[in-house]
Residue, then its C-alpha position, 0 to 999 in steps of 0.5 A: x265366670x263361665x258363659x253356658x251356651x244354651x243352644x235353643x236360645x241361639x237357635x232362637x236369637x236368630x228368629x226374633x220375631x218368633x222368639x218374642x213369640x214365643x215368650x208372648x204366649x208364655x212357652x216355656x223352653x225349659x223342657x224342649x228337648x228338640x227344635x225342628x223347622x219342616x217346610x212347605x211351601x211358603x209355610x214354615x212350621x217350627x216344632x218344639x219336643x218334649x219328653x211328653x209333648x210337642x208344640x208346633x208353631x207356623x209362619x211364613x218365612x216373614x213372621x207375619x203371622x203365627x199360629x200354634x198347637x200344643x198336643x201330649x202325647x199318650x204314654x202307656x206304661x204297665x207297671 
């Protein structure tokens, strides 16, 4: 049998702590597009795209705390 390599969960096995972060607040990866790590100081912010959304989460660089925000993104269309 094949083995998919699913390349945000390897990004995120190496995070255990926001991983289980992650799965405690009920985040689905499903429709993350991108995962990108911005730092600031001793402020780490993991943000999380989709096509319609991003979720940001911050910490520091030990998971000793967590903190989050979702927000969609506005979309306008003529049809």
């Amino acid at each position: 049998m094949k083995r998919k390599n699913d390349p945000k969960a390897a990004f995120l096995s190496d995070r255990p702590k926001l991983l289980q972060y992650i799965r405690d607040v009920d985040f689905s990866l499903r429709e993350v597009i991108s995962i990108e790590v911005k730092r600031e100081g001793s402020l780490h912010r993991y943000i999380f795209r989709g096509l319609g959304f991003w979720f940001v989460v911050e910490t520091d660089s030990e998971f000793s705390f967590f903190k989050n925000r979702l927000k969609f993104n506005e979309i306008m269309a003529d049809l």
